[in-house]
C-alpha positions in Angstrom: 10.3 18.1 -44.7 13.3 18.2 -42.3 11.2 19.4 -39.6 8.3 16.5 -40.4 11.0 14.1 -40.0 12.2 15.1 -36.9 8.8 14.8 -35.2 7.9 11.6 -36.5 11.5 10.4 -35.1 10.5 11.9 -32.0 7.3 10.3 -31.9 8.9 7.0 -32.2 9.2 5.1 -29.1 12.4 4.3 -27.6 13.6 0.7 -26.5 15.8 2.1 -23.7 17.4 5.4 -23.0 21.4 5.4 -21.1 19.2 5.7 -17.7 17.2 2.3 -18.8 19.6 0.4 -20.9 20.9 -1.8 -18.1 17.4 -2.5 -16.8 16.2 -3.6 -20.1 19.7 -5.7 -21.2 19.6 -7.4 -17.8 15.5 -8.4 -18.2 16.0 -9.3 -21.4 18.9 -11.8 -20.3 16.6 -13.2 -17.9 13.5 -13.6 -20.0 15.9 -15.3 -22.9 17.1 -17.9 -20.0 14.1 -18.9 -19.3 12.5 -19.3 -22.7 16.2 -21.3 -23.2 15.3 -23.3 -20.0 11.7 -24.1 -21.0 13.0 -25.1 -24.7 15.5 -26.7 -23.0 13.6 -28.7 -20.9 10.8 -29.7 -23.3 7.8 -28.0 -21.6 4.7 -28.0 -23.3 4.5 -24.6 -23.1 8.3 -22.8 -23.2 7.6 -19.3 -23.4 5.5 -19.4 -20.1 8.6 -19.2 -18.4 9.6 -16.2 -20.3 6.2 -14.5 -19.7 6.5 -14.8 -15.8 9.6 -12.9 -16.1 7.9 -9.7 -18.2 5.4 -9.8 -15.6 7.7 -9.4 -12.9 10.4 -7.4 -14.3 10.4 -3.8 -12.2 13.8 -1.3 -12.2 14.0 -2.2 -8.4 16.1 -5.0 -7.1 14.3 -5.3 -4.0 10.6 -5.6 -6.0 12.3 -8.2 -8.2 13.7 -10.3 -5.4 10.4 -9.8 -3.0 7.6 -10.2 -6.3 9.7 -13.4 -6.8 9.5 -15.5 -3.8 6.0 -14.4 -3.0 4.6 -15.3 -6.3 6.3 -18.6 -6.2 4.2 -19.2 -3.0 1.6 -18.1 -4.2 1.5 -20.1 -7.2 2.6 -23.0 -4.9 -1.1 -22.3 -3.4 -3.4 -22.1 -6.2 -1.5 -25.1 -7.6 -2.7 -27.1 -4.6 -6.4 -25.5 -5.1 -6.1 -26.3 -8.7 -5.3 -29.6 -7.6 -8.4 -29.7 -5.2 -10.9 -27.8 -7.8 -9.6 -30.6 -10.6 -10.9 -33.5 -8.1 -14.3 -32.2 -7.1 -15.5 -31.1 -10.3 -13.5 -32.5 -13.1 -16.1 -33.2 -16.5 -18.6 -30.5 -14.4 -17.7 -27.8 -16.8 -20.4 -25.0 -14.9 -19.3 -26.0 -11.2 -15.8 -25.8 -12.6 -16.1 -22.1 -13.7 -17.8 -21.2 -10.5 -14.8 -23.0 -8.2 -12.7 -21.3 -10.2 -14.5 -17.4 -9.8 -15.1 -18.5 -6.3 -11.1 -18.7 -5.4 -10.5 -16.1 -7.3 -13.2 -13.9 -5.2 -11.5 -14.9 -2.2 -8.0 -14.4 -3.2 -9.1 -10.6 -5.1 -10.6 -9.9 -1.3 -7.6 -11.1 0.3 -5.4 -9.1 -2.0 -7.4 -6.2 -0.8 -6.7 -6.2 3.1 -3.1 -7.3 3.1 -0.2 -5.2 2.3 2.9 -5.1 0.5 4.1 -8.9 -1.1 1.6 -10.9 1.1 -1.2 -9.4 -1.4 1.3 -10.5 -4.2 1.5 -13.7 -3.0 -2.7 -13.8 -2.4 -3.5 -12.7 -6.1 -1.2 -14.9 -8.1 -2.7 -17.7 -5.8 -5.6 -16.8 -7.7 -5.2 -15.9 -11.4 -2.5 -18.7 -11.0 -5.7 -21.2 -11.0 -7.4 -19.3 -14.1 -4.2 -20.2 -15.8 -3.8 -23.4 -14.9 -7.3 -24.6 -15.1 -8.8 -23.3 -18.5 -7.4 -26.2 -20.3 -8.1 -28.6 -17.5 -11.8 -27.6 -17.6 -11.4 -29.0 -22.1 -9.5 -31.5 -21.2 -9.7 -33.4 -17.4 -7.8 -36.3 -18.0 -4.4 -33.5 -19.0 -5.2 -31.4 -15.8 -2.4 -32.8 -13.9 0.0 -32.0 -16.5 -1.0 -28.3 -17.2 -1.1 -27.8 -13.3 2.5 -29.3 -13.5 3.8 -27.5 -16.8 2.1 -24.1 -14.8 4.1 -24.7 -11.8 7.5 -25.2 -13.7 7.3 -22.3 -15.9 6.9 -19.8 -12.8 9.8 -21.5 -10.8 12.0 -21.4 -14.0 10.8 -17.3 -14.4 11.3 -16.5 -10.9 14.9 -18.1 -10.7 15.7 -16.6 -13.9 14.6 -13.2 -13.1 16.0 -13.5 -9.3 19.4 -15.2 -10.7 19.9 -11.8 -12.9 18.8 -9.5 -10.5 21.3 -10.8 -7.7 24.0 -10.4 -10.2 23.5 -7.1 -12.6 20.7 -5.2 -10.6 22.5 -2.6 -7.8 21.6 -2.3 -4.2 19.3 0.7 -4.0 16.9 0.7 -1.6 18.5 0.7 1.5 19.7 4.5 0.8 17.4 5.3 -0.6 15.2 4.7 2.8 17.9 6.6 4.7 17.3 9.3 2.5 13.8 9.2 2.6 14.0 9.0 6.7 16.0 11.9 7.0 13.7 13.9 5.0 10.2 13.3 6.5 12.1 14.1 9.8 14.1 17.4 8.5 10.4 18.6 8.0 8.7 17.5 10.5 10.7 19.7 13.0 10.9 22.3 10.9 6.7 22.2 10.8 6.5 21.5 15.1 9.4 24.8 14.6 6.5 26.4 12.3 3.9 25.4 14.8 5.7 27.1 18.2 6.8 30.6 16.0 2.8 31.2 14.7 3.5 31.2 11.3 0.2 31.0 9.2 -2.3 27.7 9.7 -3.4 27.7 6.4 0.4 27.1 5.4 0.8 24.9 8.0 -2.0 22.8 7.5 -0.9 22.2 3.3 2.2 21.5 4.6 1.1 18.6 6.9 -1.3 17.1 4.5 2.0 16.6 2.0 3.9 15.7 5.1 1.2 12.7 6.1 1.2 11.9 2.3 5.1 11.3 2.0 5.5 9.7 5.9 2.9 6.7 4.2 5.3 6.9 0.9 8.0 5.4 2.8 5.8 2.8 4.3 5.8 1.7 0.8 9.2 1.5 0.4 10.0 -0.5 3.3 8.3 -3.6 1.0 10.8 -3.2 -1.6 13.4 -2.8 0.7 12.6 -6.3 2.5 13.2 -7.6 -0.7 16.7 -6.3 -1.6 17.9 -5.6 2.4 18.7 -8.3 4.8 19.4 -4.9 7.4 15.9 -3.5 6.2 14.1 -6.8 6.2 15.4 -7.0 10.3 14.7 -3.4 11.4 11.2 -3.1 9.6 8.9 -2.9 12.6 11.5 -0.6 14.5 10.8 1.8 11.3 7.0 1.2 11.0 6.9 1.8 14.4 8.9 5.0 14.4 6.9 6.2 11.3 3.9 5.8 13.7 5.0 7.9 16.1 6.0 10.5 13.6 2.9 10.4 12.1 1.8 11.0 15.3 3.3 14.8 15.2 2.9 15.5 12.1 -1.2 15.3 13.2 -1.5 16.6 16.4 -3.1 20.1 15.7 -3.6 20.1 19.7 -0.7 22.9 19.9 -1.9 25.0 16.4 -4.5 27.4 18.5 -3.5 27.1 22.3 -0.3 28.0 22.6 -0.7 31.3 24.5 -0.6 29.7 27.8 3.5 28.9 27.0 6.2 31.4 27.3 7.1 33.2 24.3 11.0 33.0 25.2 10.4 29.4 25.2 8.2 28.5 22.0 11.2 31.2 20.8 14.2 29.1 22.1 12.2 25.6 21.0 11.7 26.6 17.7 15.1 27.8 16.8 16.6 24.7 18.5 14.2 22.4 16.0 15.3 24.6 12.8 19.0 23.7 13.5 18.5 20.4 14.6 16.5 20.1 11.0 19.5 21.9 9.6 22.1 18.9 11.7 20.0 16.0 10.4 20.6 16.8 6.7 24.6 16.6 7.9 25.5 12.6 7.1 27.7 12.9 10.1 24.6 13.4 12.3 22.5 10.0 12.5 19.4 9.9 14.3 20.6 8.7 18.0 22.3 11.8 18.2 19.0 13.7 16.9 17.1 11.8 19.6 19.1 12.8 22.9 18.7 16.4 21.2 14.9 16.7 21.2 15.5 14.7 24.9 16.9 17.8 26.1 14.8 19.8 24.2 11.8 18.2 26.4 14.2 18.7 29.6 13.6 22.1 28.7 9.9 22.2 28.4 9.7 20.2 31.7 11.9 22.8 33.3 10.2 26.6 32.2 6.8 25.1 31.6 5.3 25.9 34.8 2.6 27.4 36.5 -0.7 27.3 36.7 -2.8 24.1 35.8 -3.3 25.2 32.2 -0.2 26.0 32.1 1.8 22.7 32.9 -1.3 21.1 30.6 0.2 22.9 27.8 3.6 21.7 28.6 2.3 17.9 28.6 0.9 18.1 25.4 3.8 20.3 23.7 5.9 17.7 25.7 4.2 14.4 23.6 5.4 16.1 20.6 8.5 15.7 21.3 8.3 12.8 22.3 6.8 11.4 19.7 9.4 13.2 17.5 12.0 11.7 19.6 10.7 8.4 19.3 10.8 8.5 15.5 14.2 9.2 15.9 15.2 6.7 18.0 13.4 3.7 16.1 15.1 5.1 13.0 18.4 4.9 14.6 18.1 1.1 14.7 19.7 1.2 11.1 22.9 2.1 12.8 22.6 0.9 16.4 20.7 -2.3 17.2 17.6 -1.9 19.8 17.0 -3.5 22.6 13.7 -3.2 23.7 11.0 -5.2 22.0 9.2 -3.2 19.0 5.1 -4.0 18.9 3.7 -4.4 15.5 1.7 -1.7 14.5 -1.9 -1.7 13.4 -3.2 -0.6 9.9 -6.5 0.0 8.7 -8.1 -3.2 6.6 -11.6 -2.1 4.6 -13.5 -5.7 4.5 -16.1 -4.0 2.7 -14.0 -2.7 -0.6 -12.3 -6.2 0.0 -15.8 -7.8 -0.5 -16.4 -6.0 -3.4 -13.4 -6.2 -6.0 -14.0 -10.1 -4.7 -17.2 -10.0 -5.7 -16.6 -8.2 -9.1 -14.0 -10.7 -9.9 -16.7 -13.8 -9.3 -19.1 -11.4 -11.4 -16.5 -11.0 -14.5 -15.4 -15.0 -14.3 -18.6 -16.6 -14.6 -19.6 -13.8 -17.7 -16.7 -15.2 -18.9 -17.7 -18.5 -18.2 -20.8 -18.1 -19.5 -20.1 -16.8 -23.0 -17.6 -20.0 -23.6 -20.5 -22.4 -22.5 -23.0 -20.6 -25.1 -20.9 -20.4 -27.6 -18.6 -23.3 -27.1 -15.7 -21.0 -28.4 -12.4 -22.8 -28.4 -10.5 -19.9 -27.2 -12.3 -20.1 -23.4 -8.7 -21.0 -21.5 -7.3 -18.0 -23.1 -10.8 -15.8 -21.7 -10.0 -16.8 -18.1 -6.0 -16.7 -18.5 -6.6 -12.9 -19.3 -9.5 -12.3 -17.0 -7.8 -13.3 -14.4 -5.0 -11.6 -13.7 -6.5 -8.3 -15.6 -9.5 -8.2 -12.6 -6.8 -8.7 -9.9 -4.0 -6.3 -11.3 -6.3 -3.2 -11.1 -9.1 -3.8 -8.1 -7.2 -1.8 -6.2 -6.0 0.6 -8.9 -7.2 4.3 -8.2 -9.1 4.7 -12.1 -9.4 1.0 -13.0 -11.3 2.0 -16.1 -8.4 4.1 -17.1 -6.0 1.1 -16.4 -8.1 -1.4 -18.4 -8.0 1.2 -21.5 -4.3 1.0 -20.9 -4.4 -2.7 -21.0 -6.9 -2.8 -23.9 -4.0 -0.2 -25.7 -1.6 -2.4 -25.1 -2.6 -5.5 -26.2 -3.9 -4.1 -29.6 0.2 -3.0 -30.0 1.1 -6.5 -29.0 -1.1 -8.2 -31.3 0.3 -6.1 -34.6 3.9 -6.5 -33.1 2.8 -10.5 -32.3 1.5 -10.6 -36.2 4.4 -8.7 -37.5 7.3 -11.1 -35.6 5.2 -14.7 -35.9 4.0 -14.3 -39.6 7.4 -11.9 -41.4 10.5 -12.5 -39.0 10.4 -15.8 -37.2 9.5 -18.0 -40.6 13.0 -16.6 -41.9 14.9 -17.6 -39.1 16.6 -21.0 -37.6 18.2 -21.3 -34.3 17.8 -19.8 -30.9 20.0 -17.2 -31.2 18.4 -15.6 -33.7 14.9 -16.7 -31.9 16.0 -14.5 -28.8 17.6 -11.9 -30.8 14.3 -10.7 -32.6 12.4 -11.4 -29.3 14.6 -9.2 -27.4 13.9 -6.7 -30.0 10.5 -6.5 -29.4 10.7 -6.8 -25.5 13.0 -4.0 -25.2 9.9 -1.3 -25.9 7.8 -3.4 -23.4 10.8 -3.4 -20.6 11.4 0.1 -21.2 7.7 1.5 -21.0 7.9 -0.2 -17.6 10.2 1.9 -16.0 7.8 4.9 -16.9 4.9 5.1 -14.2 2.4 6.2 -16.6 3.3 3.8 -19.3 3.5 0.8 -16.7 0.1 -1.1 -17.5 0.0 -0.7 -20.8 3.5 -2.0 -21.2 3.0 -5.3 -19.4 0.2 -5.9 -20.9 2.0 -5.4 -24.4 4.7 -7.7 -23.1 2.2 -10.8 -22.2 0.2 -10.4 -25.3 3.3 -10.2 -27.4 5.0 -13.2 -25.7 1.6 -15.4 -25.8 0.6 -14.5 -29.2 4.0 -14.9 -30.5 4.6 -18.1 -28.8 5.2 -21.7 -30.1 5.7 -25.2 -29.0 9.3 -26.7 -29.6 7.7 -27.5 -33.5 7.0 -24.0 -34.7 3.2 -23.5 -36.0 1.9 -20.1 -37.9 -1.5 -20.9 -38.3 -3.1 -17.1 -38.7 -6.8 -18.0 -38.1 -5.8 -19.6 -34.9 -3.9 -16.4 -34.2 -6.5 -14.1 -35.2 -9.3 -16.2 -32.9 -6.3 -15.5 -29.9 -5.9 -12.3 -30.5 -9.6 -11.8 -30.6 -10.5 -13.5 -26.9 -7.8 -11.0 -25.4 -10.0 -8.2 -26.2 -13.1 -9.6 -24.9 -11.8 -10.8 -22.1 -10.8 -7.4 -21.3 -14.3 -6.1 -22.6 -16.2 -8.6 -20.0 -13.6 -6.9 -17.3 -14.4 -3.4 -18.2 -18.4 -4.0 -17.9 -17.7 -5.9 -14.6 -16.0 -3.0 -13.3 -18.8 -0.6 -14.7 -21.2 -2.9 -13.2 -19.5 -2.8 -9.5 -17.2 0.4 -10.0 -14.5 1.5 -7.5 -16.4 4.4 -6.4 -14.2 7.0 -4.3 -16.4 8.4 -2.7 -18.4 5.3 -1.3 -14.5 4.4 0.0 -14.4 8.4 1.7 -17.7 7.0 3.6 -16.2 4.1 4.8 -13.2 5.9 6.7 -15.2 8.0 7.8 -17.3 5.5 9.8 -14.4 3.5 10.1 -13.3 6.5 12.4 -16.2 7.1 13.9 -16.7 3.3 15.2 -13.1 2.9 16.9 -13.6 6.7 18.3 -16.7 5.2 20.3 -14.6 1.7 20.7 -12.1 4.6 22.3 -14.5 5.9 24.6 -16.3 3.4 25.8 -13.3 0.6 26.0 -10.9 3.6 26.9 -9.1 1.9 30.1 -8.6 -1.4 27.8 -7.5 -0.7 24.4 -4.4 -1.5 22.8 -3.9 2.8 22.2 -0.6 2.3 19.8 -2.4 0.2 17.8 -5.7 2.1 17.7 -4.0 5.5 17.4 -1.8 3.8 14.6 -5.3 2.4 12.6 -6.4 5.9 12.9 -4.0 7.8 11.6 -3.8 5.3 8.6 -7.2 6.2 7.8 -6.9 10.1 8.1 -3.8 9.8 5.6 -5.6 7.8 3.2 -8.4 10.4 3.5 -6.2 13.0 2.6 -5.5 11.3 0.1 -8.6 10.5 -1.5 -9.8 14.3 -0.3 -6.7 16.2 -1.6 -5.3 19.6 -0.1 -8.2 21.5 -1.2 -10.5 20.0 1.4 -9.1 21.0 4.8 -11.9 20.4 7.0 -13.0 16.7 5.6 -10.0 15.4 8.4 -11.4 17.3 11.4 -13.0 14.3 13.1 -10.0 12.3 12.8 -7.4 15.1 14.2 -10.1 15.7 17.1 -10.5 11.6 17.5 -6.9 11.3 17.7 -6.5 14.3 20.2 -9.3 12.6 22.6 -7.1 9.0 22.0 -3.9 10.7 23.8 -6.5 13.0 26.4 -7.9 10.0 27.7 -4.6 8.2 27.9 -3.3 11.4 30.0 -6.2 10.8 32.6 -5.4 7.3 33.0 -2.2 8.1 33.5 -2.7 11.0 36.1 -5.9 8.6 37.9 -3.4 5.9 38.4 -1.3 7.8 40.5 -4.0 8.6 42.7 -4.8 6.3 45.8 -7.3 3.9 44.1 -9.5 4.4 47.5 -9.5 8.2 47.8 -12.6 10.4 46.9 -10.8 11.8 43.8 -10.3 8.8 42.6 -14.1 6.5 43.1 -14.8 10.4 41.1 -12.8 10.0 38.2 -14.2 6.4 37.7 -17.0 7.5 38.2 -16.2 10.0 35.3 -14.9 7.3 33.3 -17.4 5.2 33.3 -20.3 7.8 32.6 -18.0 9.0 29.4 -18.1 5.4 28.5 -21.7 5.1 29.0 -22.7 7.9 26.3 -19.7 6.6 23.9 -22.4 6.7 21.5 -24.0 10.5 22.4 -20.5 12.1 22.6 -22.6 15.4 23.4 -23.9 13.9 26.2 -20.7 12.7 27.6 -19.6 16.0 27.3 -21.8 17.2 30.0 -20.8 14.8 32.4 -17.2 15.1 31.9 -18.2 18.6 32.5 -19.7 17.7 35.4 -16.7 15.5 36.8 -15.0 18.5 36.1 -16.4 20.9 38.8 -16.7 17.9 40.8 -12.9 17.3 40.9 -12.6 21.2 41.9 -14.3 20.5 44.8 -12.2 18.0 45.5 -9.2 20.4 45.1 -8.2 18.2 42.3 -7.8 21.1 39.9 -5.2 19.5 37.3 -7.8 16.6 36.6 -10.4 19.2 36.6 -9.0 21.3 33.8 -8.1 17.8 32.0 -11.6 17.0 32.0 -12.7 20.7 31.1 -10.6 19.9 28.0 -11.9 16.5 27.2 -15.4 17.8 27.1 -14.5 20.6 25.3 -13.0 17.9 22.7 -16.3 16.0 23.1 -18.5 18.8 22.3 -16.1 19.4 19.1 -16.2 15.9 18.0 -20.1 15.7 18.4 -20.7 18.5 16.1 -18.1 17.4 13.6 -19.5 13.8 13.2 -22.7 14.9 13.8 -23.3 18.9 12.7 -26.3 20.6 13.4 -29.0 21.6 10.7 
């Protein structure tokens, strides 16, 4: 019996543990302000406030602050096309619904192709006219006032939430970048250290899928730390751009098979100077300017002892962008400490229109179902059907299993509507006074709050805290009218029903998404060859790398080879950039030159048939041997070799 007890006590959820506590007390103080707030200031609807808080709380400072002011403009947005939808179809209840799906489309698409709080901003702008607009579409002549009553209750949430962040929540993210930085360099030099000594590939190769992985992790984390960091927030582009060129190292496998042409003394000497410079960076005394003029003499070296022949000193250019790029990172990274001068470019980032046109469409798709079964049945509950749908198709058309998630939300809800039945119907008739109000609110929002901080818990928690706080909700005149609940309770569930058979109907499909890099690749590799003396090449080697990363992660370790075009693509990016740089040092009217553009331009020609330009930079190649031009020669041998690579990758041979 003693042991029966002890697992169902176990089994119990907990409202906060030591770790959580002060997340959940300081929420919980700013969800009670602004339910005091909205009772406070007579709003129609007062725990709206308090439900924009539950929806925004996150353990993060930085999240809280940045979520905050982008969903206030966002809402500001879709307030103004509320506004605009209310004047051209007011009393046209099936051109309303279709306004409505139509914004929300767009913004769902637009949430799809920007990153970080800009796609915050894009999707409140469009659940925010779901909300705002259900009871406009019963009632036009009170649109104004529920676009205005909508408007308030997500200012007075956001400073609420912001207001207890600033003052209880602790500065975080800013170290916790730092850290991050030094770690995804400590290992990058330890794998280029790996690369030069010949340990294993296949061990190198699991360890630079990770690598990628974790260098795109902290591109994530430069969002949040916008938020909380005015020094983040200044420095971001200096970091993305150093990430870049990390990234950059991390993927060139140019070195992994080719490096017998080096001295063994010095791919010795380099990769015993990267372990200890790995070993200096995790020292908080070293910062990274100090690690950059280190791998700057490092390539002193290289320049020094790799010499030769032409293969040779080839070798030594490409072990010698390594390092650079290495050093680069470094450098950018050291704008934390030291401000940079020169001017940091943007970097580019892959945007799939395609996806974006879909979770656009499926969000029109669910809407007007949803539409469709209030018209039919003329069910009073339709507001609540598009209040749900909403936000429910935007939260999760990005989500990697958005059936999973909507199970999650559909779990959820059914826990807030026994905990919303169990405080409206037992608790809150035995009460009087706000104190009390917020004391047995708090006590249900502090399981909600909690489950929050747990990754896996996440959507099933917020959706447990909305339907709780809407179910549960009253005017200033209390009202416990059970068949009105039940009938609420009931359109959450079906919302989320018509959102599950919109996603079945146009699914997330992984491997429709694997396709699209891959031709995503493909295209800005022949872009790259035939627009090679043009193109923005940071940007374009930036997009690239992007989509190899995201391939590895859809792909996983266990699928080595499904990144071989990219790694070749990126590899013909920087050998094309070499033979610019070599043909521009050449007099523009010598014969070795009018050969290379000639060269050039045939390569460009057959950007499509990269087999085909393979034979004629084959040909420039003996052509430039002729012309005693043997350096450009055996950089051309190369880049048809890469050709003839990439041409079988992209398109292998029956």
């Amino acid at each position: 019996m003693l042991n029966l007890a002890k697992q169902l006590f176990v089994a119990i959820p907990r409202p906060w543990t030591a770790v959580t506590f002060p997340y959940v007390m300081r929420s919980i103080f700013a969800a009670g302000l602004a339910l005091w707030l909205g009772f406070q200031l007579h709003l129609e609807s007062p725990f709206s406030g308090a439900s924009t808080v539950l929806l925004l709380v996150q353990p993060i400072q930085g999240a809280v602050l940045g979520k905050g002011f982008h969903r206030m403009l966002g809402t500001l947005v879709g307030l103004v096309a509320a506004f605009v939808l209310t004047g051209l179809f007011a009393q046209q209840m099936l051109l309303f619904i279709v306004g409505i799906g139509l914004w929300l489309g767009l913004c769902v698409g637009a949430m799809t192709v920007l990153r970080h709080y800009p796609a915050t901003a894009a999707v409140v702008a469009g659940y925010t006219v779901c909300l705002a607009l259900g009871p406009a579409i019963v009632a036009p002549e009170q649109g104004f006032d529920h676009i205005v009553t909508r408007g308030t209750a997500v200012a007075l949430g956001v400073l609420s939430l912001g207001l207890a962040a600033t003052l209880f929540s602790p500065r975080t993210m800013e170290n916790n970048i730092r850290s991050a930085l030094v770690d995804i360099c400590v290992r990058s030099a330890r794998l280029l250290a790996a690369t030069l000594s010949g340990e294993p590939t296949s061990q190198r190769a699991t360890e630079r899928h990770v690598l990628a992985l974790d260098i795109g992790k902290v591109d994530d984390q430069l969002g949040l730390g916008r938020g909380e960091s005015s020094l983040i927030r200044s420095r971001q582009l200096a970091i993305q751009a150093g990430l870049a060129h990390l990234q950059s190292a991390v993927l060139d496998v140019s070195l992994d098979d080719q490096r017998a042409g080096l001295a063994p003394t010095l791919l010795a000497q380099l990769s015993i100077e990267l372990r200890q410079l790995s070993e200096r960076l995790m020292d908080s005394r070293v910062d990274f300017l100090a690690a950059a003029d280190s791998v700057g003499r490092l390539r002193c070296l290289v320049d020094d002892r790799a010499d030769g022949d032409h293969h040779t000193r080839l070798l030594g250019e490409r072990l010698d962008e390594q390092l650079k790029d290495l050093g680069e990172a470094l450098s950018n990274f050291s704008s934390l400490d030291h401000a940079r001068r020169e001017q940091v470019r943007a970097v580019g980032y892959h945007r799939d229109y395609a996806d974006a046109a879909r979770n656009g469409i499926r969000a029109l798709l669910a809407t007007l179902a949803a539409g469709t079964v209030w018209y039919f049945t003329g069910w009073d509950q339709g507001p609540a059907l598009l209040a749900v749908l909403g936000p429910c198709c935007a939260l999760l058309a990005t989500a990697p299993a958005p059936a999973q998630g909507i199970t999650s939300f559909i779990r959820g809800t059914l826990y807030a509507i026994l905990a919303a039945a169990l405080c409206k119907f037992l608790l809150l008739p035995q009460i009087n006074g706000f104190p009390l109000l917020l004391l047995v609110l708090a006590t249900f929002w502090s399981f909600g709050i909690h489950g929050t901080s747990q990754p896996r818990h996440a959507l099933q928690s917020i959706a447990y805290l909305i339907g709780f706080n809407t179910l549960v909700s009253t005017g200033e005149t209390a009202s416990y009218d059970f068949a009105d609940f039940a009938n609420q309770a009931f359109a959450w569930i079906v919302a989320m029903l018509v959102c599950l058979l919109a996603f079945q109907i146009v699914p997330r499909d992984p491997a429709r998404h694997v396709q699209a890099l891959k031709r995503s690749l493909h295209k800005d590799t022949r872009l790259l060859l035939r627009r090679g003396g043009t193109i923005n090449h940071p940007k374009w080697q930036a997009k690239q790398q992007g989509r190899i990363v995201a391939l590895k992660r859809l792909l996983g370790a266990d699928n080595p080879h499904g990144c071989q075009a990219g790694y070749l693509s990126l590899q013909l990016g920087k050998e094309l950039r070499r033979l610019q740089r070599k043909a521009s040092r050449i007099d523009p009217k010598s014969p070795i030159a009018q050969c290379a553009q000639t060269g050039a331009r045939r390569v460009a020609r057959y950007a499509h048939h990269p087999a085909i330009g393979a034979v004629h930079a084959r040909r420039t190649s003996s052509s430039m041997s002729r012309l005693g031009a043997h350096a450009l020669a055996i950089s051309y041998q190369h880049l048809a070799w890469l050709l003839e690579q990439y041409a079988n990758t992209a398109h292998p041979r029956c």
